[in-house]
N, C-alpha and C positions, 0 to 999 in steps of 0.2 A: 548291480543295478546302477544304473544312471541317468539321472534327472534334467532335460535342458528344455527350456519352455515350455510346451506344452505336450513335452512326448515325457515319458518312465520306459528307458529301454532297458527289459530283464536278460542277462546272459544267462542260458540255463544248461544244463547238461542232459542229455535224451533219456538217458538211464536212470536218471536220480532220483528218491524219495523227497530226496530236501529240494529242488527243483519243483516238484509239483504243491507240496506245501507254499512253496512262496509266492508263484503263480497265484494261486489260490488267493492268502491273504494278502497279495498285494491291488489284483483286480476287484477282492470287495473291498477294499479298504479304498481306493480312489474312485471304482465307478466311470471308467471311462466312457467315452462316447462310442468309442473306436477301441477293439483290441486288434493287431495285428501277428500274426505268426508268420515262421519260415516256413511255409509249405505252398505248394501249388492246390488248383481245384483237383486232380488226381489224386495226389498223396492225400489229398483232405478226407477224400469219400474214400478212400483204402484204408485211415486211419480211423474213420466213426463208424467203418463197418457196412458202407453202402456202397462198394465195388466187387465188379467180378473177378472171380481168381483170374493169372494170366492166361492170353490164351497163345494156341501156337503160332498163328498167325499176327498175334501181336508182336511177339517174340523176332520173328523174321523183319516185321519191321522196324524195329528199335535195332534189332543186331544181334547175332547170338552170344558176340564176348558182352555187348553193353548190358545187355538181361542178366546173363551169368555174374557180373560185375555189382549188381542190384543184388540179385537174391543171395550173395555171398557177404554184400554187406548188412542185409536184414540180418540174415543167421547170425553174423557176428555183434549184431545188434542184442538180437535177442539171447544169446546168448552171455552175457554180459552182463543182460538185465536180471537174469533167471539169478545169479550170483547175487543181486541186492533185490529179486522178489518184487521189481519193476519191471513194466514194458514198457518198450524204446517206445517214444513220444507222449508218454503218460502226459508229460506238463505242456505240450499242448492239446490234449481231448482235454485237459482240466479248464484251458486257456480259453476254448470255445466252447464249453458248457457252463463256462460262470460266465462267459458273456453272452449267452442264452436266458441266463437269469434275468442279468439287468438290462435286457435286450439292447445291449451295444452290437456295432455292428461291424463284422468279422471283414478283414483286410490280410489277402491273399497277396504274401510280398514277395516272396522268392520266386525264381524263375523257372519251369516246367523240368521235369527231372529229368527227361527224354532229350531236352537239347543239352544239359546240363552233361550226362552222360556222352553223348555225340561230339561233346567237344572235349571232352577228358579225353577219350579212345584218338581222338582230332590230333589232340598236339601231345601226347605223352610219348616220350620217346623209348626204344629199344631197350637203349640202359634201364630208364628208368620202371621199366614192366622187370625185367632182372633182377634187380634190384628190390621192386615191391614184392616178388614169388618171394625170393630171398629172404627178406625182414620177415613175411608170416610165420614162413617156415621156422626163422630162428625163433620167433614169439612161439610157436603152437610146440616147439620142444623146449622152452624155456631158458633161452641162450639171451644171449646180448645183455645192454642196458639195462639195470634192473631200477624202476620208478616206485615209489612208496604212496599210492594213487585209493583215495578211498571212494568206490566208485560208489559212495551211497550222497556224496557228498558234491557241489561243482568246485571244481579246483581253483585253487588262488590266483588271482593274475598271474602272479610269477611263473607260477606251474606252465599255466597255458602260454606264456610267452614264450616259453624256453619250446614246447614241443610244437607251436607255431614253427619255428626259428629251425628248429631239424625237419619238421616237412617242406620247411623253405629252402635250405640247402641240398639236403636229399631227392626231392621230388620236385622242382621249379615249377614243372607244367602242371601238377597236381594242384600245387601252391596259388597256382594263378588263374585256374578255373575253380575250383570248389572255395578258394578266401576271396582272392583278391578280385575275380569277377562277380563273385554275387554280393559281395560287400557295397561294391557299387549299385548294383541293381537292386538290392533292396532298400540303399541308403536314400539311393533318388526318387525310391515309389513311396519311404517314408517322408522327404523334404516338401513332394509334391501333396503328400495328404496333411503336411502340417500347416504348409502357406495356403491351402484352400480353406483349413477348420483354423484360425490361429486359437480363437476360443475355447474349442472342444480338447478334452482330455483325452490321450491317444497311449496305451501299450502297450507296447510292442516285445512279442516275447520269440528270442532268436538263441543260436548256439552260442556258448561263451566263447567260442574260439572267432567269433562274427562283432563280437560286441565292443569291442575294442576301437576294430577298423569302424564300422558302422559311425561310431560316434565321431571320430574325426572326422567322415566327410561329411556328417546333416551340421556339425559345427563348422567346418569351411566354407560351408554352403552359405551364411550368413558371416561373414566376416569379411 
């Protein structure tokens, strides 16, 4: 967590139990005006249960690898989660149901998941699709690097520094659409909702691997 004026940006982990606890008492315990999550209005209503499954035709318009690239990463989502008896994004339905309580008002910062996806497929190159088959494959037969990762838990900066740092060397273009682009596009939709409320209490609950960068640039932003 970290605190600078008048934001609490929580880093949280999608899978966690201890993630949605903290969520929890950290939004009743400040009462914000404003809670913000990573999620678009799509992922929102798919997450509280008031979207329709996909359909085929949606499908063709996103892309058939970009869909398949979606529901490959739900499953590995939730399957992950099934392991700690969580579902992926539990802490935030928690994030927007305690701010339903204190009828603070919900801020959609991440950017749509469909351009998001379009520009991964956009600039990922050849290698780096070889590459990604590859590392599953080794993961799903239990080969490679072995990490000591308790996924009931969100990992220590260190942790996440370090596997920041091999999706940065290993995948660049993965690196720089899913971190380093949306770090910026959420940091600047939280700078713009901070200079508009300086008063109001704002927070913001994003991934811990977001939290990092996030914070250097709404603290650049003012310096």
């Amino acid at each position: 967590m970290i605190q600078y004026k008048n934001l609490v940006l929580i880093g949280t982990s999608h899978i966690s139990p201890e993630s949605v606890k903290e969520v929890k008492k950290i939004i009743d315990e400040i009462k914000p005006t404003y809670v913000a999550v990573e999620l678009d209005k799509g992922r929102l209503l798919g997450l509280m249960g008031k979207k329709e499954k996909l359909k085929i035709k949606d499908m063709f318009k996103l892309g058939i690898k970009e869909t398949l690239f979606i529901m490959f990463g739900s499953w590995l989502e939730k399957k992950l989660g099934k392991m700690v008896r969580t579902k992926p994004g539990d802490e935030m339905k928690v994030a927007v149901r305690e701010a339903a309580k204190i009828k603070a008002k919900i801020l959609l910062i991440d950017q749509e998941i469909n351009i998001t996806v379009k520009r991964l497929f956009k600039y990922l190159t050849f290698k780096e699709k070889i590459r990604f088959v590859g590392d599953i494959v080794k993961w799903l037969l239990g080969f490679g690097e072995k990490m000591s990762i308790d996924l009931r838990k969100v990992p220590e900066s260190e942790l996440i520094e370090k596997l920041i740092l091999q999706v940065k060397e290993r995948y660049p273009n993965i690196y720089k659409v899913l971190i380093t682009e949306r770090n910026e596009i959420m940091a600047k939709r939280l700078i713009k909702f901070m200079e508009k409320n300086p008063s109001e209490k704002i927070v913001a609950v994003v991934g811990a691997g977001h939290e990092s960068g996030m914070s250097e640039i709404i603290k650049g932003a003012s310096s």
